[in-house]
C-alpha positions as CSV (number, residue, x, y, z in Angstrom):
1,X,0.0,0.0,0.0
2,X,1.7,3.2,-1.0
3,X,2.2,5.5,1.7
4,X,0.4,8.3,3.7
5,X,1.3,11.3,2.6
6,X,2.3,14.3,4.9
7,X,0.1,17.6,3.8
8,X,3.2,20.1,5.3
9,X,0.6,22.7,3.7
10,X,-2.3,21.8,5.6
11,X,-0.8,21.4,9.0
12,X,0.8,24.9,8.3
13,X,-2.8,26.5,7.5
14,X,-3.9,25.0,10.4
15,X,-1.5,26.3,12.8
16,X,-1.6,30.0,11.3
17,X,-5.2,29.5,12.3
18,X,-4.3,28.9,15.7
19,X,-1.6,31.6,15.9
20,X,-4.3,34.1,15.7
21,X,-5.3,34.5,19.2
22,X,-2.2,34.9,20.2
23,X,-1.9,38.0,17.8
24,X,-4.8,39.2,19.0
25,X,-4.2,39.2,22.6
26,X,-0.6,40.6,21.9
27,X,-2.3,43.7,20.1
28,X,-4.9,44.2,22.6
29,X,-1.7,45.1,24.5
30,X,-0.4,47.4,22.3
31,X,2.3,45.0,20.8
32,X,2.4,44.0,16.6
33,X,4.6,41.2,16.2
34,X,7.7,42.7,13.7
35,X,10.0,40.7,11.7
36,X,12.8,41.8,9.7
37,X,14.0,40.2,7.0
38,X,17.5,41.3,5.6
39,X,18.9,39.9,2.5
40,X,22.4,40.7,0.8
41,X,22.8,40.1,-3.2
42,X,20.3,38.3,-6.1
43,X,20.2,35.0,-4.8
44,X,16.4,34.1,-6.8
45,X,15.4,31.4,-4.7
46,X,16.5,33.9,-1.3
47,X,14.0,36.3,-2.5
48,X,11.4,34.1,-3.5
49,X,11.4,32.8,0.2
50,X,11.6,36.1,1.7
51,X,8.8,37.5,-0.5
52,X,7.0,34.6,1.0
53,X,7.7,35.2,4.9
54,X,6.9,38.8,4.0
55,X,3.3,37.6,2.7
56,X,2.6,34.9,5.7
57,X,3.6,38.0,8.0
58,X,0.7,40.5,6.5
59,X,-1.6,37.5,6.4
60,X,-1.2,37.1,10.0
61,X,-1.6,40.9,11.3
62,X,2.0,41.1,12.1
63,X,4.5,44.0,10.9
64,X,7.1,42.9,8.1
65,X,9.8,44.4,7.0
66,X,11.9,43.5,4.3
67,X,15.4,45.2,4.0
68,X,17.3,44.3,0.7
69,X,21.1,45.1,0.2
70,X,23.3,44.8,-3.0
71,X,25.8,41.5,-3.1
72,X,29.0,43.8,-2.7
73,X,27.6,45.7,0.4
74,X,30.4,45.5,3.2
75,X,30.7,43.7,6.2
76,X,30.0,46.7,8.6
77,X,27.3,47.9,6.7
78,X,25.7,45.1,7.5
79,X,26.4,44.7,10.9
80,X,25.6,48.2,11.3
81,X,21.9,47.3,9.8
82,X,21.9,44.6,12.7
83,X,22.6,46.9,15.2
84,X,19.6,49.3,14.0
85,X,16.9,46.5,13.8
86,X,18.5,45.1,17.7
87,X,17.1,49.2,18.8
88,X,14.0,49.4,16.9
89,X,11.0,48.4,19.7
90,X,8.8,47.8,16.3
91,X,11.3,44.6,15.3
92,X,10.6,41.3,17.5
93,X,12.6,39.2,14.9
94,X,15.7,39.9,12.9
95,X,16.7,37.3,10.3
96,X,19.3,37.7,7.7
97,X,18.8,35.5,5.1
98,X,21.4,32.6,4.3
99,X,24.0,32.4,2.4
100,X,25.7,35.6,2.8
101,X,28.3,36.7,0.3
102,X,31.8,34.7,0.7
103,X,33.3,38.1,1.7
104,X,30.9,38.6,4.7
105,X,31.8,36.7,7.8
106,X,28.7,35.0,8.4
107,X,29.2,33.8,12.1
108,X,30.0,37.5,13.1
109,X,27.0,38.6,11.4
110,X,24.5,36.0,12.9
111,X,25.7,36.3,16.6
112,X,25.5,40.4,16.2
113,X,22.0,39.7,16.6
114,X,20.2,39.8,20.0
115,X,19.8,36.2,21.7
116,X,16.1,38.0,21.7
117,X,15.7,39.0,18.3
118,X,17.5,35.9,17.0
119,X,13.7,33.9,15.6
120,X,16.0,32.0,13.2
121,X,17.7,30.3,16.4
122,X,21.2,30.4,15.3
123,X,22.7,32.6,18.0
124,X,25.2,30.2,20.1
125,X,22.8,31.7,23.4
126,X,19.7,29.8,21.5
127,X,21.4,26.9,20.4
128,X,22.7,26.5,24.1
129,X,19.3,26.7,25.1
130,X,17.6,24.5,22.4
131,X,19.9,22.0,22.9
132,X,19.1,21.9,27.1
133,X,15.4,22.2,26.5
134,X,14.9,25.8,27.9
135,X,11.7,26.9,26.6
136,X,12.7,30.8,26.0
137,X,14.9,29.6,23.4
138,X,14.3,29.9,19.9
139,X,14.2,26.2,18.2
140,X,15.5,26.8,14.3
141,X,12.3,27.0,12.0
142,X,12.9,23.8,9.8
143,X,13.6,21.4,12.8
144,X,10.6,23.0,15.5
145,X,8.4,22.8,11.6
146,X,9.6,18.9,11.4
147,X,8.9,18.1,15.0
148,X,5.4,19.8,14.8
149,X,4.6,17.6,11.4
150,X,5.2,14.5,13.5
151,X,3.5,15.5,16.7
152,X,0.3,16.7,14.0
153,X,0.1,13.6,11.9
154,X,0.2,11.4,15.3
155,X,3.9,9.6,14.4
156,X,5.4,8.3,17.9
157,X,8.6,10.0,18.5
158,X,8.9,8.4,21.9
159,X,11.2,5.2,21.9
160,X,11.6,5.3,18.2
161,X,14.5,5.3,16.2
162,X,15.2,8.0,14.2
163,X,18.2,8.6,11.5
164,X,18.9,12.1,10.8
165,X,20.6,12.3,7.7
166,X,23.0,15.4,7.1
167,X,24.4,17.1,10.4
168,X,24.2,21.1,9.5
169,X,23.8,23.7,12.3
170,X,20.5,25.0,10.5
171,X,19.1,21.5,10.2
172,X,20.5,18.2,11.5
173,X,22.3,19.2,14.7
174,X,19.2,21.4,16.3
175,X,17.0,18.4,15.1
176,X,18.6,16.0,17.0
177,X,18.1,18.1,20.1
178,X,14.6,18.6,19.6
179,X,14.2,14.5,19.5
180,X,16.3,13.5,22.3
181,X,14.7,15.9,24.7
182,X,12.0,14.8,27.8
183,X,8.6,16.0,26.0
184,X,6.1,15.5,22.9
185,X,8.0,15.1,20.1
186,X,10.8,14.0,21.8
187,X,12.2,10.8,23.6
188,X,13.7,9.2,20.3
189,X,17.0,7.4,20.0
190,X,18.7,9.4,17.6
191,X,21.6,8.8,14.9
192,X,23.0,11.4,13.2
193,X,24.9,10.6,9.9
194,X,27.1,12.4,7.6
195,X,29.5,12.3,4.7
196,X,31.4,10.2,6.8
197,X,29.4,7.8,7.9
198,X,30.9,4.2,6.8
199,X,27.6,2.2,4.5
200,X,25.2,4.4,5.2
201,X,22.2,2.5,3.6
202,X,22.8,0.1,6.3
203,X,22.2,2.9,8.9
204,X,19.0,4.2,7.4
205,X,17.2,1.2,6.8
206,X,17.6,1.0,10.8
207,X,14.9,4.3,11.0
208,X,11.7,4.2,12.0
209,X,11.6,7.9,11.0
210,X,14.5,9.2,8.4
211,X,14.9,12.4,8.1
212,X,17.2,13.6,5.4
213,X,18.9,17.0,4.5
214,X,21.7,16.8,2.6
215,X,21.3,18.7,-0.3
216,X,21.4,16.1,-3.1
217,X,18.6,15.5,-5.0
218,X,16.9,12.6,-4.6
219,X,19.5,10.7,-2.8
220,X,17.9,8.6,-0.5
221,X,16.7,5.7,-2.7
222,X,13.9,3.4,-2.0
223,X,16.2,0.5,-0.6
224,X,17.7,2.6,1.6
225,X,14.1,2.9,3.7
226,X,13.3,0.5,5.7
227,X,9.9,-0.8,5.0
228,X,7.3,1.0,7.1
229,X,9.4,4.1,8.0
230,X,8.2,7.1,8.3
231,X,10.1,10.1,5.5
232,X,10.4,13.2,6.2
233,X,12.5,15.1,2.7
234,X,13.7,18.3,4.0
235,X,15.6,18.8,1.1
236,X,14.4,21.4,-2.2
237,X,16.6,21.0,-4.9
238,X,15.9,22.5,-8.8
239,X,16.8,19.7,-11.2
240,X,16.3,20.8,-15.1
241,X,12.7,19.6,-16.5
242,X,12.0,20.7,-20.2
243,X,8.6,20.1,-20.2
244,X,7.6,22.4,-17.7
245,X,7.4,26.1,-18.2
246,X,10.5,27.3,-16.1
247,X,12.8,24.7,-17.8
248,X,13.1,23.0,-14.1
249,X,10.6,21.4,-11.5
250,X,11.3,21.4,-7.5
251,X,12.5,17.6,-6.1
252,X,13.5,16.2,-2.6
253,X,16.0,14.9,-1.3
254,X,14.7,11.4,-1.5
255,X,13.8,9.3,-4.4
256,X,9.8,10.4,-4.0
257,X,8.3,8.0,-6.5
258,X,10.3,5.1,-4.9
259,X,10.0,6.0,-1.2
260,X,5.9,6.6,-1.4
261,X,6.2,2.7,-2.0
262,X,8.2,1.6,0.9
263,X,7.5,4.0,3.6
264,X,4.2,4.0,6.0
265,X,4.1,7.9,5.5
266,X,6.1,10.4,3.8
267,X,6.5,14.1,3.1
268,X,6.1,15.8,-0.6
269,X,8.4,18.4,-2.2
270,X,7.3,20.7,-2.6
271,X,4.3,20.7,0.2
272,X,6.0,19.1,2.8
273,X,8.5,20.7,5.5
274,X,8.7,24.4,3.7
275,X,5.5,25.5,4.7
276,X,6.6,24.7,8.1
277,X,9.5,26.3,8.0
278,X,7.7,29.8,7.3
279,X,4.9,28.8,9.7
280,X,7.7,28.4,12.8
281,X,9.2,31.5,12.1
282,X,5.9,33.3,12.5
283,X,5.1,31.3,15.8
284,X,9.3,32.3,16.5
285,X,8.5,36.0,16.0
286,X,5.4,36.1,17.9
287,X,7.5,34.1,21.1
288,X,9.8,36.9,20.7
289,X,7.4,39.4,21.0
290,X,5.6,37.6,24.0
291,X,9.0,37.6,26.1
């Protein structure tokens, strides 16, 4: 029986919905939840996902603003842009959008934000507390987006096994703390693998849930799933496509076609994690504000 399929776009709509109140009550008070969104050079796909936080932000109520910079703008303009959005009592969030050009140092630039501001999660201060299981910390979007698809479509985390594969700080690392910790969605026994990692089919047909971001389309293939996992793709990847009207077409990081037949349930690109991703960085943002 092919699998269930993961509606990433569904669970998103639903939890906008429930965002709402929140909003509400938080402007009853006087306070509009304000995200800024920086982003340095052309990168199309970078603006095509800022355009889109910039939409989910008016849909919600909350104030967006969306500061864009040419590629050769230097470092300490940049930084000094941080430091204006860390004073402005309108701006709960600050993200600047990843990658930076190779000349800007992108560590110094990420940790110039405030621990406060920082709703992308990447500031050593949240990472610290992510990875403990303080609650004022701000879990990275895609991860807190994958747990929430699992606790939504009812998939026990608890006791099962899951195989992370890829080990990035903006993905695989922060989702292996949000699995191991004491909670829903949590309580897994976790493996992490990377480039490294010696026969690596052999480790992921050991998941009960696989997760995979990596970067390489459709590298997972449908005998490296064990039969009956559960698949979660994070991974978008353009791969050229004649027939459609762009010249290209949007894929995962698994073999799709191949992994709908072996897994129990699975998650579609697109569809899947990225309207999750946007979806945590609004409920980010509004946690922000809140505190």
């Amino acid at each position: 029986m092919p699998a269930k399929i993961i509606d990433g776009t569904a669970v998103a709509r639903a939890m906008r919905e429930e965002l709402g109140p929140r909003i509400a009550e938080l402007k009853a008070r006087g306070i509009t939840p304000g995200l800024a969104a920086v982003l340095v050079g052309d990168d199309p796909a970078s603006h095509a996902y800022v355009r889109m936080k910039g939409r989910a932000c008016e849909e919600a109520g909350m104030y967006s603003e969306t500061i864009k910079l040419p590629a050769d703008t230097p470092e300490d303009k940049l930084l000094e842009l941080v430091d204006r959005l860390n004073a402005d009592p309108k701006i709960h969030g600050i993200l600047v959008q990843l990658p930076l050009p190779k000349h800007i140092n992108t560590n110094r630039v990420l940790h110039r934000i405030l621990p406060s501001k920082d709703v992308d999660g990447f500031h050593p201060e949240n990472v610290g507390k992510v990875s403990i299981g303080d609650p004022t910390g701000f879990r990275p979007a895609t991860p807190y987006g994958v747990q929430q698809l699992l606790l939504r479509s009812g998939i026990e985390t608890k006791g099962a096994h899951a195989v992370i594969v890829g080990r990035s700080n903006i993905v695989g690392r922060p989702m292996a703390s949000l699995l191991l910790q004491d909670g829903p969605g949590g309580n897994a026994t976790v493996t992490v693998c990377h480039s490294r990692t010696r026969d690596l089919p052999s480790v992921t047909r050991l998941a009960d849930i696989l997760i995979v971001a990596i970067g390489k389309p459709k590298f997972v293939t449908g005998d490296m799933i064990r039969p009956g996992a559960v698949v979660i793709d994070v991974g978008v990847n353009r791969v050229e496509d004649p027939s459609t009207e762009k010249g290209y077409r949007l894929v995962g990081d698994v073999d799709f076609e191949a992994g709908v037949e072996v897994a129990s349930a699975i998650t579609p690109v697109p569809g899947g994690v990225g309207p999750m991703t946007i979806t945590m960085l609004l409920y980010n943002t509004v946690q922000a504000a809140s505190q």
